[in-house]
N, C-alpha and C positions, 0 to 999 in steps of 0.2 A: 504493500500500500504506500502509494506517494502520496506529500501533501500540495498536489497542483490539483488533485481532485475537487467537486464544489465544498467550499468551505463558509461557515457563518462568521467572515470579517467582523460583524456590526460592534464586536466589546474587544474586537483585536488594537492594541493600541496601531497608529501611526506611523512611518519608518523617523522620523524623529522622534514622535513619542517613545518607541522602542529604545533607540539609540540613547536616550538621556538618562545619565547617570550609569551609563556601562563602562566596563574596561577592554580594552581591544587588544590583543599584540596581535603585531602582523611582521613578517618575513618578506626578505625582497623589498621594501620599504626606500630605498635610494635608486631604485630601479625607475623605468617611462613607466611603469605602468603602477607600480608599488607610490612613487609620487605624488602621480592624480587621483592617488586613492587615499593617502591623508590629506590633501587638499578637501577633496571632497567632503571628505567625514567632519573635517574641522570647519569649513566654511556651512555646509547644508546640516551639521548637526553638534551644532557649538556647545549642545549640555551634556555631551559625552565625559564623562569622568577624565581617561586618559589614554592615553594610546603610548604603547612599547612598543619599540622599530627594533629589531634585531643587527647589528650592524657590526661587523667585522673589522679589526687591523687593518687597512691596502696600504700599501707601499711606503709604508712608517706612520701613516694619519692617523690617530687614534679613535677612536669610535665617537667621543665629544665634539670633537673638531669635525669628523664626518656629518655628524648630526645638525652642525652651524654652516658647513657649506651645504649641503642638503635644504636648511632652509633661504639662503640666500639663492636660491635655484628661482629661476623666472617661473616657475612652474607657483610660486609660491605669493605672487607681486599681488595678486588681488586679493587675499587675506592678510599678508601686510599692508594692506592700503585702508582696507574697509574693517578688519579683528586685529590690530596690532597687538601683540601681548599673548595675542590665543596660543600662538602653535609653544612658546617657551613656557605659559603653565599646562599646556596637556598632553606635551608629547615627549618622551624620556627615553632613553636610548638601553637597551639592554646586550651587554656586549659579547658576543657569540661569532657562529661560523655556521651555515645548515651541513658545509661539507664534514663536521667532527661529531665524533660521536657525544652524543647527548647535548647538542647544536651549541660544545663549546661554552656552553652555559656556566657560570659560576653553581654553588649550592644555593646562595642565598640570594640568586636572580630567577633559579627556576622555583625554588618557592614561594617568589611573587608573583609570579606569573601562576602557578597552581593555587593560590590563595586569591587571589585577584580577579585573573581575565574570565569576562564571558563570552568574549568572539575572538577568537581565528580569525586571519587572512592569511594560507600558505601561498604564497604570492613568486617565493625567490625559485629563482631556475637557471642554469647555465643554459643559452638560446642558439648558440654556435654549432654549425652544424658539422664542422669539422673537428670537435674532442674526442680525443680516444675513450672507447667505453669504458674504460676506467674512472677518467674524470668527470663522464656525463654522468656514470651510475651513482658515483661518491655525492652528488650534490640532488639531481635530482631524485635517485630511488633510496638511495641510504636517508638523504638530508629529510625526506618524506617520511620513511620509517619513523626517524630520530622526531619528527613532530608531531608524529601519532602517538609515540608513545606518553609525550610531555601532554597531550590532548587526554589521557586517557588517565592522566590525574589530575585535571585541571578538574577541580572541585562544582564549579559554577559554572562548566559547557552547557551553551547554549547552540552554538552553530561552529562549525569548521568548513570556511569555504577552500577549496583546492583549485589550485586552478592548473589547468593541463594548455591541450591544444586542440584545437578542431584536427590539425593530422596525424594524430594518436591513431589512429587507423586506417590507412591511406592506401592499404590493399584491398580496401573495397571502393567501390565506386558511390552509390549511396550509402552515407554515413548517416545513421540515427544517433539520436540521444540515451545510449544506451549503453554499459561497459560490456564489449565484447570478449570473448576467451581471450585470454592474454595467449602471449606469442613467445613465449618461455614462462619459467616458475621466477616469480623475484626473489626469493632466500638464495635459491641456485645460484643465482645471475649475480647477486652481491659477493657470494661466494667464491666464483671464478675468479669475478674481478680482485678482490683481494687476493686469493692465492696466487693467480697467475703473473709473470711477469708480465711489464709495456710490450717487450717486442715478440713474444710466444700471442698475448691477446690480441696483438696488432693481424696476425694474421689470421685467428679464428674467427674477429669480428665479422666480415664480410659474410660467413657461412654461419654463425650466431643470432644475428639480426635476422635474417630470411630477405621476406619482403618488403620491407619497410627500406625506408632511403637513407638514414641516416643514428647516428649511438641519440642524437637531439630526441626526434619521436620514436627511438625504441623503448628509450630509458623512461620518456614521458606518460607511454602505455601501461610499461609497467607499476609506474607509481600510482596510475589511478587504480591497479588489484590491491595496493597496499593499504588505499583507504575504503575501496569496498568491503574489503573485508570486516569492517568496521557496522557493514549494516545493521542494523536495529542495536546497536551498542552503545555507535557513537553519533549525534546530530549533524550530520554532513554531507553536504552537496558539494558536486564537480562544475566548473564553469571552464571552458573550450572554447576561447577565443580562439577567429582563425589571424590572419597579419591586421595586428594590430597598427595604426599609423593615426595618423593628428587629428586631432580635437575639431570636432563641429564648433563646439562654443566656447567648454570650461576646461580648466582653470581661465584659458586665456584663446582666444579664436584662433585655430589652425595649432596652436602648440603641438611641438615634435622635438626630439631630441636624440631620435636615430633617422636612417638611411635606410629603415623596413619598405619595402612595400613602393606601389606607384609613387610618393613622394620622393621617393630615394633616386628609383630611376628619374623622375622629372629632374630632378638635382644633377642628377648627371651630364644628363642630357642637355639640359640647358648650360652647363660650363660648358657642353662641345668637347667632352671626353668621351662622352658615351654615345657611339654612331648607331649600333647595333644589337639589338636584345635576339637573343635565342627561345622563342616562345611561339603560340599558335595564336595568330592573332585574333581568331575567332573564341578562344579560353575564354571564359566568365569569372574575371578575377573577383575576389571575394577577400573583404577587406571589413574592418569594424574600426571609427572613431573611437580613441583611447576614452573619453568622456561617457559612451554610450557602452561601451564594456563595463567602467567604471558603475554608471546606473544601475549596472544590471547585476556586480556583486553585493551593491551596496542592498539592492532591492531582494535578493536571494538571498542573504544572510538575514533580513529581515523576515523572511516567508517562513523561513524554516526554525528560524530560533523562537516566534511567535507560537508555533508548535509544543505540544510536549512529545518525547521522545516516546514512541513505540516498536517491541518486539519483530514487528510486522511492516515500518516504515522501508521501506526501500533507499536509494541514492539518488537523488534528480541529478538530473545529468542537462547542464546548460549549453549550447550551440552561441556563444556570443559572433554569432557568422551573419554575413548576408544576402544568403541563398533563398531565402522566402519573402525576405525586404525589395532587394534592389539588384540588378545586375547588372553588368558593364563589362564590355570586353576589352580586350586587351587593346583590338586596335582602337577602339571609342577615346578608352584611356590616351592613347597618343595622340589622337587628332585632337583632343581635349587641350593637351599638354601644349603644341602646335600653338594653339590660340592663347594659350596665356601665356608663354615664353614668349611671345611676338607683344604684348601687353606686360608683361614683367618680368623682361629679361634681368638677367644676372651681370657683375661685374665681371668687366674683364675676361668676358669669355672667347676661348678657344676657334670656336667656330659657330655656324648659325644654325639654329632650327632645332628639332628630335631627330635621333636615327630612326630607325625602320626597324620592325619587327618580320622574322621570318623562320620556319618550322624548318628550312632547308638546313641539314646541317654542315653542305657543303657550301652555302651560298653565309651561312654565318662566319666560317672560318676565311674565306676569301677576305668580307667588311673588315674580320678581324686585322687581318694581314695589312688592308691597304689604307683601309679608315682608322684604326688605332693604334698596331703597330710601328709603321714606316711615319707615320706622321709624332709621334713618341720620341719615334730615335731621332729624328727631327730637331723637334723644338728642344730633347735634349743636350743634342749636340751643340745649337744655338746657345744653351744655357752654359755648358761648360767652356766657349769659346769670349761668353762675355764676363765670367770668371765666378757665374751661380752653380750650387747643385742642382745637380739636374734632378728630376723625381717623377717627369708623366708616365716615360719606361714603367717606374715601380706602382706605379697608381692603376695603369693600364692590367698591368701582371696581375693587381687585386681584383678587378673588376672583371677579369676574366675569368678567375680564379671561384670569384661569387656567382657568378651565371651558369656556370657548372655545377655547381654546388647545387644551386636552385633549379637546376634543371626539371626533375620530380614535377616541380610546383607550376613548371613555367608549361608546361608541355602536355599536364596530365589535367582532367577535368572529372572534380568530384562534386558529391551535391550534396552538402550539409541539411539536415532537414532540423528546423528550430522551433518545432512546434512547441515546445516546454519555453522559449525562451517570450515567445506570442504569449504565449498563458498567460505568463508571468506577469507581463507588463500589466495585461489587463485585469491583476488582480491588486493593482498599487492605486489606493487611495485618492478620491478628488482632490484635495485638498495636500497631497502629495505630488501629483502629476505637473506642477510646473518646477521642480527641482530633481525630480528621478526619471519622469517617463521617457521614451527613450523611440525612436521612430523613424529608421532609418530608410524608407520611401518614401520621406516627408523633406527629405533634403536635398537641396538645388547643386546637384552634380560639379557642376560647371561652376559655379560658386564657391563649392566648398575647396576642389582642390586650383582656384582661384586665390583661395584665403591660404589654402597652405604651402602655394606657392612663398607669397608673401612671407609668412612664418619663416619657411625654409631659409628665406633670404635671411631672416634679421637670426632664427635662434642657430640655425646650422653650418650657415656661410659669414653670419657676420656680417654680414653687409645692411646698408642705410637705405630705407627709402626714398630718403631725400635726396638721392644720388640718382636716383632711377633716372633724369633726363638724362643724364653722362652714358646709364648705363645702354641706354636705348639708339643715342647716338655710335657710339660702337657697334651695338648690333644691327645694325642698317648697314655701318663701312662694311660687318662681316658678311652681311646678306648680297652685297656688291661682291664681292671679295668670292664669295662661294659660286655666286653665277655666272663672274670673270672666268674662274678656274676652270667651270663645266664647261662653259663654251671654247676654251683655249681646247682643251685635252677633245673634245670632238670635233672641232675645226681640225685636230692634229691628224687623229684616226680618219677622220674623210679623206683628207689629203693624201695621207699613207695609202689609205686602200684605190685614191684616184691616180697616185702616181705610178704605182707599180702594175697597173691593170687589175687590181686583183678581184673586183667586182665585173668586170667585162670576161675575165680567165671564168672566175663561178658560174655567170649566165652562159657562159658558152659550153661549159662539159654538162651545164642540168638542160641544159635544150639539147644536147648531143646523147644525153643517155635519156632522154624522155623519146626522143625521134628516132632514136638509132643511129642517128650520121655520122 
């Protein structure tokens, strides 16, 4: 039994009324997606008690100081503007690892968090699709373990949201909202991993994995059997977003702070590095605004921790996808992209326009050779000759590198079905619905990744608005500049093939072998 069945809301408190006066810890918290999800809780439900961020050592920064560039993040500017004060009395850093066992935790941090928290948010995940399964398993299926078990004496569970991936199971073509048979045993799988050496594992992975494309969604299938198992035990739903990418509205319009997804490409493409994607252009890419993911934990930890815990409850299983919403293809996506790079080009770019998308995988490797290689060694060599390092070669080599990678995704066409995730919405309060509901065939395409162009510019490139005339003016020399080039190099080959006869030599052997003569 799930609780998306009809249910009598009418004495269920509110998703703020819920929310007030709770304790949260959440995981992945410094993360895009971890971010807009204390934004949210802190701006949309300001009587929350306190929220714990889990937050690790990197590269000597200690977890305090993590915690302060963390909220100095633009992701954070409209609750420092409108709740100053809020996030420094309600959010508190508890200092850990998801990859060590028992996540790293002091004694007397995980008994606050066991005396304390009533919501979960397992949020953190290694997303790299090239970690050895060793490193994928240590974070995502151990680090999940390791917070089932801290979940399983939290005294005051109310809900444990998990969050996976819509390609957790990408051997099949329709994917439901459903935890399907896992694709190894996870105790096993951890097992290996730990016993086995890096380069003994390095060669089993490939015959380990099976079908699946990468250690990213093997490891991440497996960690949702770690919390099913959990059924009727423990309060806990899975949410599967599929590529997550920039905000329709909140924290801040268009906000982005990676290179996921059609923003990334657009990004590319418009510096005039990126000539060529490897993809079918006719693929129905499927993409979810980080905000409307956001809605949709915040609204699903609400559904379910409103609940009391039953023997009989099952696991809902959320689709944060947009496969029942909205669709758009890949090539729509570029022609899209076309028109707002001609309306808000980028600095100092490279060359003009988007590349081309193409399923050929000889006709990709050619663009590679002649549109981003030779043109690389290029401007490299220019760069070492006026006495810069050179770096397009190394930029190119990544961007190749990722397209491969991504291959799976660019080339294969699945259909997330999101029926639990529809329910859902429609089961979130009037009087809640201008701060959670969430309505992704209600947004103007063209607009939005208009705006996250925009974004792109200022949070990813760094670049100014108010440059845009400068920037526009370039992209016109370049537009010149590109149409000079086409017409030189086919003015060339005309000539070629008109000086040596070698179009008069063709028509004469295909009229001589059509007639016989």
């Amino acid at each position: 039994m799930g609780f998306l069945e009809e249910r009598d809301l009418s004495d269920v408190p509110n998703i703020r009324e819920y929310y007030k006066g709770k304790t949260i810890f959440v995981t992945g918290g410094s993360g895009y997606m971890g971010k807009v999800l204390l934004e949210k809780l802190l701006y949309s439900c300001s009587d929350l008690d306190r929220i714990y961020v889990l937050l690790r050592s990197k590269k000597g920064v200690k977890p305090e100081d993590r915690l302060a560039t963390l909220y100095a993040s633009e992701c954070f500017s409209r609750l420092r503007k409108e709740k100053p004060g809020l996030f420094e009395s309600k959010v508190f850093f508890i200092a850990g690892d998801c990859s060590e066992i028992g996540l790293g935790m002091s004694e007397e941090d995980r008994a606050l968090i066991v005396n304390r928290a009533h919501i979960v948010f397992h949020v953190a995940a290694s997303v790299r699709f090239d970690d050895t399964l060793k490193v994928a398993a240590r974070l995502n299926l151990r680090g999940t373990r390791e917070l089932v078990e801290l979940a399983k004496e939290i005294k005051n569970l109310e809900v444990l949201l998990h969050v996976s991936t819509s390609y957790a199971n990408t051997n099949r073509e329709i994917i439901d909202e459903v935890v399907y048979p896992a694709h190894a045993d996870w105790r096993d799988t951890l097992e290996v991993c730990e016993k086995l050496d890096e380069e003994t594992l390095k060669h089993l992975t490939p015959k380990y994995i099976g079908e699946l494309p990468n250690t990213y969604v093997f490891t991440k299938q497996l960690a949702e059997h770690v919390v099913y198992e959990q059924k009727g035990k423990l309060p806990v739903i899975i949410a599967r977003p599929s590529i997550v990418i920039s905000a329709v509205e909140e924290p801040v319009p268009g906000w982005i702070e990676n290179f996921n997804g059609p923003i990334g490409l657009l990004m590319a493409s418009g510096k005039g590095i990126l000539r060529s994607v490897y993809s079918d252009p006719e693929l129905a890419a499927d993409y979810i605004p980080v905000d409307m993911a956001i809605k949709m934990f915040i609204a699903g930890a609400w559904l379910r921790g409103t609940k009391k815990l039953e023997a009989t409850d099952d696991v809902e299983v959320y689709h944060c996808s947009s496969s029942h919403m909205f669709i758009m293809t890949v090539r729509e996506i570029v022609e899209n992209g076309k028109a707002i790079l001609k309306e808000i080009p980028f600095d100092n770019i490279l060359w003009a326009g988007v590349g081309s998308v193409t399923k050929s995988r000889l006709n990709y490797n050619l663009r590679i050779l002649f549109l981003h290689l030779l043109p690389a060694l290029l401007v490299d060599l220019v760069l070492r000759i006026i006495g810069k390092k050179p770096m397009l070669l190394k930029i190119q080599r990544r961007i190749y590198t990722a397209n491969i990678a991504l291959h799976p995704y660019l080339t294969q066409q699945w259909k997330f079905l999101n029926n639990n995730l529809l329910a859902l919405r429609d089961k979130i309060k009037i009087e809640d619905k201008k701060m959670f509901y969430y309505a992704m065939e209600m947004v103007d395409q063209l607009e939005y990744f208009r705006t996250g162009a925009k974004a792109g510019k200022i949070y990813l490139l760094k670049e100014k608005l108010e440059d845009l005339p400068k920037a526009r003016a370039h992209y016109r020399k370049m537009v010149i500049l590109d149409k000079t080039l086409k017409i030189a190099v086919y003015a060339a080959v005309a000539w070629y093939v008109y000086s040596r006869d070698i179009l008069i030599t063709a028509l004469s052997y295909t009229y001589n072998a059509l007639f016989g003569l």
